[in-house]
C-alpha positions in Angstrom: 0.0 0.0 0.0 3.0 2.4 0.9 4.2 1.9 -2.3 1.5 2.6 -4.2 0.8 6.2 -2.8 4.6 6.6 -3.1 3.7 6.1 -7.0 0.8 8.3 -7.2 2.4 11.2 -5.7 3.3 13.7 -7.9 6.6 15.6 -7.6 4.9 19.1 -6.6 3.4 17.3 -4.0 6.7 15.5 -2.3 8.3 18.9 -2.8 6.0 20.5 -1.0 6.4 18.1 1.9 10.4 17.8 1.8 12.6 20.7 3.6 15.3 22.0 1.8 19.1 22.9 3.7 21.5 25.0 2.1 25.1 24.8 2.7 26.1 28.2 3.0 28.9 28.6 5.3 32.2 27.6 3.7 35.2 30.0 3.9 35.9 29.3 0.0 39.9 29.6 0.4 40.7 28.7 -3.0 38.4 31.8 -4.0 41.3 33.7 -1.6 40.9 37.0 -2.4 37.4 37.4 -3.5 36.0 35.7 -0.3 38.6 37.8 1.6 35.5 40.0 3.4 32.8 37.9 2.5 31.0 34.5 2.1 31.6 32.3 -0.7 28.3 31.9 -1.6 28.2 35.6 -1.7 30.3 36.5 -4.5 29.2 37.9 -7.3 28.1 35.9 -10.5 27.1 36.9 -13.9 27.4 40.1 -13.7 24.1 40.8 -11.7 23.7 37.2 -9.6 25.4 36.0 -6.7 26.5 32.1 -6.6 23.9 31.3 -3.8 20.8 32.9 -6.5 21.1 29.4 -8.4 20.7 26.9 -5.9 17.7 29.6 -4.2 15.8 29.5 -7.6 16.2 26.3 -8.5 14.5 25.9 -4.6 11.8 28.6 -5.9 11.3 26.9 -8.9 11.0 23.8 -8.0 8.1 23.8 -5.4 10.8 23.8 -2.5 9.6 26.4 -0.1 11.3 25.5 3.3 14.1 26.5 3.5 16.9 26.3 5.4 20.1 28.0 5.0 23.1 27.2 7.1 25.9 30.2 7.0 29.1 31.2 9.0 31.7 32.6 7.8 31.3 36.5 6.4 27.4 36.1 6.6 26.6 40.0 6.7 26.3 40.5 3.2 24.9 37.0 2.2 22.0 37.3 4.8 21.3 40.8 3.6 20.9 39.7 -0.3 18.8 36.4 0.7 16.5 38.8 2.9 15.8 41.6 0.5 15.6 39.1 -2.8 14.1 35.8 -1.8 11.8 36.1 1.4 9.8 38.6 -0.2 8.5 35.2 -2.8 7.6 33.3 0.5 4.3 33.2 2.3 4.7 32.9 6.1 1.1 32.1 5.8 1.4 29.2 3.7 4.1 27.7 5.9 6.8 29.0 3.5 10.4 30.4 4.9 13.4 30.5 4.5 15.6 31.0 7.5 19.5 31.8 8.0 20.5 30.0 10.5 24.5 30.1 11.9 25.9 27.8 14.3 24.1 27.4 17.2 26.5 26.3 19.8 23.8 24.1 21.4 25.0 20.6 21.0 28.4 21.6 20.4 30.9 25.0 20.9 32.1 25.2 17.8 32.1 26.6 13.8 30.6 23.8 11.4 33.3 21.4 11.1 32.2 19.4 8.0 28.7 19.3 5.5 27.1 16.1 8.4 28.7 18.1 11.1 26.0 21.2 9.5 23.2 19.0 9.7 24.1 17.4 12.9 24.7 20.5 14.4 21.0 21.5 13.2 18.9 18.2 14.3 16.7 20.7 16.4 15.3 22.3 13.0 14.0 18.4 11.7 12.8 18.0 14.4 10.7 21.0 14.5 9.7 20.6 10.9 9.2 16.9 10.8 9.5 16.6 6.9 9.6 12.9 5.5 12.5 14.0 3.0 15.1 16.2 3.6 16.9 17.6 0.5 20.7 19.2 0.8 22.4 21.5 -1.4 25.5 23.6 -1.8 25.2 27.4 -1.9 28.0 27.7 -4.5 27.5 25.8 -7.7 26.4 27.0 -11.0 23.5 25.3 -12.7 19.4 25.0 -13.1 17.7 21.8 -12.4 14.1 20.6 -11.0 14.6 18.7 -7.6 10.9 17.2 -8.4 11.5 14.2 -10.4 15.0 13.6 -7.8 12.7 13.6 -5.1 9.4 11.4 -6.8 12.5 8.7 -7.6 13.8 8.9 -4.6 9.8 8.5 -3.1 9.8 5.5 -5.9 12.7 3.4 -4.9 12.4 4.2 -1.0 16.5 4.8 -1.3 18.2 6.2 2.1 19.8 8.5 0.1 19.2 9.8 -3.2 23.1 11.3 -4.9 22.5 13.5 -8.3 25.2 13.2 -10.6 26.6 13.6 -14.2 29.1 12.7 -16.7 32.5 14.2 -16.9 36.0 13.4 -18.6 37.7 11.3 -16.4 40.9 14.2 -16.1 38.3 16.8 -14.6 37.1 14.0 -11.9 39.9 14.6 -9.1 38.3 16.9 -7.1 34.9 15.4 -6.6 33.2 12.3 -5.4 32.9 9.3 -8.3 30.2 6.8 -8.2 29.4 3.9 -10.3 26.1 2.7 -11.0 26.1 -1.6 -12.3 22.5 -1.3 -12.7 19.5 0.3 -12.3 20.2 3.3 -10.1 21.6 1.8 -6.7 25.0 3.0 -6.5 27.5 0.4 -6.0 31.4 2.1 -5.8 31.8 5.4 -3.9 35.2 7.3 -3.7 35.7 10.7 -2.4 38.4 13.0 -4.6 40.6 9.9 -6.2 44.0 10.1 -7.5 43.1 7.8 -10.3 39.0 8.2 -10.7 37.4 4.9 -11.4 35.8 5.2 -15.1 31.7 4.2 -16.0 31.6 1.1 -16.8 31.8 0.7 -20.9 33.2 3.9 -21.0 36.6 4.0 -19.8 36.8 7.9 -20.4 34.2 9.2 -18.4 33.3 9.2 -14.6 30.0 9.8 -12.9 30.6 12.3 -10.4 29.2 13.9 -7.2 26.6 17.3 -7.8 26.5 17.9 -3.9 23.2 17.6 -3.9 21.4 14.6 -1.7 17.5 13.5 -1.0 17.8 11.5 2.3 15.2 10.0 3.9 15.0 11.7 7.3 15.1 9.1 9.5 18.5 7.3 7.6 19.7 11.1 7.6 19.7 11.4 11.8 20.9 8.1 12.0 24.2 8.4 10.2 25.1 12.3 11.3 24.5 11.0 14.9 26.8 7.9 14.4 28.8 9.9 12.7 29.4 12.8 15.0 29.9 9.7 17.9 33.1 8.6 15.3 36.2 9.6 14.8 36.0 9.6 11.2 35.5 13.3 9.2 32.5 15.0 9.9 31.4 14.8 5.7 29.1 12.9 4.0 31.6 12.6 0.8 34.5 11.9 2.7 33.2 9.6 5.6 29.1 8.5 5.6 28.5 8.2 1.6 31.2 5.6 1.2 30.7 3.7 4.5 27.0 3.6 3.4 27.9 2.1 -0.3 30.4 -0.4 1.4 27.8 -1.6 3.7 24.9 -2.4 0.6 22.8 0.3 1.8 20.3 1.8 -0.4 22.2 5.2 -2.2 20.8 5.6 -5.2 22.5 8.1 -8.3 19.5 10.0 -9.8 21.0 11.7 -13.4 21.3 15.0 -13.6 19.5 16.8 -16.5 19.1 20.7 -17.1 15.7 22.6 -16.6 13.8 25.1 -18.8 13.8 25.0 -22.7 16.4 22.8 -23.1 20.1 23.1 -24.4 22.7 21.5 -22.2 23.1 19.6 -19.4 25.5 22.6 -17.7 26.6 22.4 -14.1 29.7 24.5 -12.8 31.8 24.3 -9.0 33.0 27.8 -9.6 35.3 27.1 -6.5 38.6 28.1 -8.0 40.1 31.5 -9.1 40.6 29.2 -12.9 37.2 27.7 -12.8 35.6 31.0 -11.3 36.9 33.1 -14.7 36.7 30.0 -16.8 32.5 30.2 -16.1 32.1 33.8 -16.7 34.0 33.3 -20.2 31.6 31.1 -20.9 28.6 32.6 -20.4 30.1 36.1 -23.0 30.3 33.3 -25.8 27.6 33.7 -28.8 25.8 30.5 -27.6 26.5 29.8 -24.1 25.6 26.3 -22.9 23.8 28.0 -19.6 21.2 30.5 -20.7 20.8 33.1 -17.9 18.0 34.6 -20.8 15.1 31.4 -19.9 11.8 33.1 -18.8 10.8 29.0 -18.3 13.6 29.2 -15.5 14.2 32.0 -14.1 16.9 32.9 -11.8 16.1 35.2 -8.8 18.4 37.7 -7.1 18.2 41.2 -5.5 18.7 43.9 -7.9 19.5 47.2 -6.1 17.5 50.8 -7.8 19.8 52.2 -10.3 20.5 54.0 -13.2 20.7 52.1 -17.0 23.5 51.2 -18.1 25.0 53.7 -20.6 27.4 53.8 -24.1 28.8 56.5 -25.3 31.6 57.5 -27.7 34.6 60.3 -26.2 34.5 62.3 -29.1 34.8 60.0 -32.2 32.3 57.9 -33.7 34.7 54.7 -33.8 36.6 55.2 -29.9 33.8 52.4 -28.7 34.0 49.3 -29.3 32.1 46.7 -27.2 31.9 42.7 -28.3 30.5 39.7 -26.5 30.1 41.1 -23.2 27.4 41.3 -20.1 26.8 44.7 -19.0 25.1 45.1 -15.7 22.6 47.8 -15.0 24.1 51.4 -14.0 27.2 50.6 -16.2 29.0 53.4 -17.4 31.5 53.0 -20.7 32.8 56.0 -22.6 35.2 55.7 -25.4 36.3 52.4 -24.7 37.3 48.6 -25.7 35.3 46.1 -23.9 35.8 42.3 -25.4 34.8 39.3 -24.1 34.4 40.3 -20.3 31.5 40.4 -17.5 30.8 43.9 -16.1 28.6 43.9 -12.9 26.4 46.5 -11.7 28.0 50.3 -11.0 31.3 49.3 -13.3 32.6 53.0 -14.7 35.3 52.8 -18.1 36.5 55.6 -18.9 38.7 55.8 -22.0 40.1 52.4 -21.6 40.8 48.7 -22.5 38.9 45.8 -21.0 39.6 42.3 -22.2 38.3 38.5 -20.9 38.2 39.6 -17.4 35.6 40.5 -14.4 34.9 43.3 -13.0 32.7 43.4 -9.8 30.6 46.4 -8.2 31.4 49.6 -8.8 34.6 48.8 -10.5 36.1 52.0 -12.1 38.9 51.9 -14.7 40.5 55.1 -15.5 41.8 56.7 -19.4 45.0 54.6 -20.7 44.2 52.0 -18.2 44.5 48.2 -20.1 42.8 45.4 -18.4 43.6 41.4 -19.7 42.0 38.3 -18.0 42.0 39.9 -14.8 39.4 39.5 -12.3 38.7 43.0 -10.2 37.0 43.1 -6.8 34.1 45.3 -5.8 34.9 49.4 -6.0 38.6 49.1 -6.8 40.1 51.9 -8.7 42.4 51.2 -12.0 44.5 54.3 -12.0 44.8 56.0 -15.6 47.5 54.2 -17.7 48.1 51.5 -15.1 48.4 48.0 -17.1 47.6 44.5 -15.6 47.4 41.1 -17.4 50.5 42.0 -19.4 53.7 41.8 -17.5 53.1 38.5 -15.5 56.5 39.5 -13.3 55.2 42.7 -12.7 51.6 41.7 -11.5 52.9 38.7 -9.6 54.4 41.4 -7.1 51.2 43.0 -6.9 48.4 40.6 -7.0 47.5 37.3 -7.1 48.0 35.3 -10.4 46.9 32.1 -11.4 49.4 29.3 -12.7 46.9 29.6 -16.2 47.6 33.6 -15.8 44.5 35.0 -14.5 45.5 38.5 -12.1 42.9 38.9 -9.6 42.8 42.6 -7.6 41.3 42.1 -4.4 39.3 44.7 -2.8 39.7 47.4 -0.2 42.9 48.5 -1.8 44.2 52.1 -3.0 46.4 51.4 -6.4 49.2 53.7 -7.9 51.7 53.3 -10.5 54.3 51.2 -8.7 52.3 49.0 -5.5 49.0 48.9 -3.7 48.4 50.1 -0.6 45.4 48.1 2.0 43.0 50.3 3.5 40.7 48.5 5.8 37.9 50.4 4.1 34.5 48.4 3.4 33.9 47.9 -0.2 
């Protein structure tokens, strides 16, 4: 009989009943300097997103409106943004929320020490909410998808745990969790970040990898954070519960990944490096980027501050502007300038200048003679007139922060001149 309701349900109505937690609280060190000053999940996106606006619409979208998001580090700005763009599209008096919630300190004194230790640290909230199905996300990863048909298989099968995952070339595997699947959709190898990642079976160039996102069953959820935090072993689901759980026959199951909206491709990002952070935004300034920010089927939420429009303009001669392949955020101001193939956020000022493949973030302001190559700026730093980064990798090495692939990143709350920078302490 259980069964057969689990079948009947549609996957509005299991959404409706799960409760959604939001990992939110990582320090992002390999982001080092953008998440300097604040969280990772934070961070600009896009031009006019923030990283945590996908995972929170895919929530909207997809009939997920309990929500729980678990910060820490550099929350300030991150719980401002969530409050003023998403819990306006709530109903408190539909039983819809979603709360920010940092560590408590109740069952332990401490920061969150791993993604269970999060949970574990939060059993108070399931047990307040009671939900059959809990659903866990990351705040930091790039992509849209429906949690509905995750959650109606995971209803289908009964599965502990529910894993989503996707294909990848076997040389981009190293730095997430692989998974094999023999058949059906019970997963039957976990490992967490190998050396030599195990391919799919029959295809001995490709690996099926890890999304960070998990359907648990709340009741097998409790049970392994609790053993778990008992343990010695590390306080992660990747790293310590999801493999002891595939060793022990237990029922994970791998639910594949697919895109939502019109179509187009199955595009999912961990924008977690400096590399992979730039790499993403180059992406999106191509003709035909494979993740459409432009789907009215899909759309992705955020808080846009009042402003001006974003304005083009010549310095005195019809042919001094020159802009190609680019996002331009609202209250963007470029005068007599070369802007190729780069992602402006909202506020950005050019002034007589060259921008080329890089990023610049809020209030960014490049002054006459300055030249600008796959670079990525912080929020309301200054390029003085004639100064030239992305060009001289000895001299920007002394300066800023560059990449092993070249990528000069200019942190924020710091005064440039010609010859050094100077930090100020100032808020952005």
């Amino acid at each position: 009989m259980a069964t057969d309701l689990r079948a009947t349900m549609s996957s509005s109505d299991i959404g409706r009943s799960a409760l959604a937690i939001i990992l939110a609280g990582g320090q992002g060190q390999r982001l080092v300097p953008l998440t300097s000053y604040i969280a990772k999940p934070a961070v600009r996106f896009a031009g006019s997103y923030r990283m945590i606006d996908f995972t929170l619409s895919n929530c909207i979208n997809s009939g997920l409106r309990r929500i729980y998001l678990l910060t820490q580090y550099a929350s300030s700005s991150l719980n401002r943004h969530v409050r003023k763009g998403f819990a306006p599209l709530l109903s408190d008096d539909l039983g819809e929320f979603i709360d920010l919630v940092p560590p408590q300190g109740v069952h332990v004194e401490r920061w969150y020490a791993g993604t269970a230790d999060a949970v574990f640290q939060n059993l108070d909230l399931l047990q307040q909410q009671r939900p059959p199905n809990v659903i866990i996300l990351s705040g930091d990863h790039v992509y849209s998808t429906d949690y509905g048909p995750m959650l109606q298989q995971h209803q289908q099968t009964g599965a502990a745990l529910t894993i989503a995952c996707l294909v990848l070339p076997r040389d981009q595997a190293h730095q997430l969790g692989v998974m094999n699947v023999a058949s059906g959709t019970k997963v039957q190898q976990f490992v967490e970040k190998p050396d030599d990642p195990p391919p799919m079976p029959g295809n001995p160039d490709m690996c099926l990898v890890n999304m960070g996102v998990y359907v648990w069953r709340t009741e097998a959820l409790v049970e392994q954070v609790v053993a778990n935090a008992r343990s010695d072993a590390p306080r992660d689901f990747g790293k310590s519960i999801i493999p002891a759980m595939v060793a022990d026959g237990e029922d994970v199951h791998a639910w594949r990944f697919t895109s939502a909206g019109t179509g187009g491709e199955d595009y999912w990002r961990d924008v977690g490096t400096l590399s992979s952070y730039w790499e993403a935004h180059l992406d999106l300034v191509s003709p035909t980027p494979e993740f459409n920010l432009y789907d009215a089927a899909w759309p992705v939420y955020t808080h846009r501050p009042v402003g001006p429009p974003s304005k083009l303009c010549s310095a005195g001669r019809p042919d001094d502007l020159h802009v190609v392949n680019s996002i331009i955020s609202a209250g963007c101001l470029i005068r007599g300038s070369r802007v190729e193939r780069s992602v402006l956020s909202p506020g950005v000022c050019i002034d007589r200048a060259s921008v080329r493949e890089s990023v610049l973030m809020d209030h960014v302001t490049v002054e006459p003679g300055a030249r600008l190559t796959k670079a990525i700026v912080a929020e309301g730093v200054t390029i003085p007139a004639d100064m030239v980064i992305g060009e001289d990798r000895a001299a920007d090495t002394r300066r800023f922060v560059v990449t092993d692939d070249g990528i000069t990143v200019v942190p924020s709350r710091i005064v440039l001149d010609e010859e050094d920078f100077i930090h100020t302490g100032g808020v952005p």
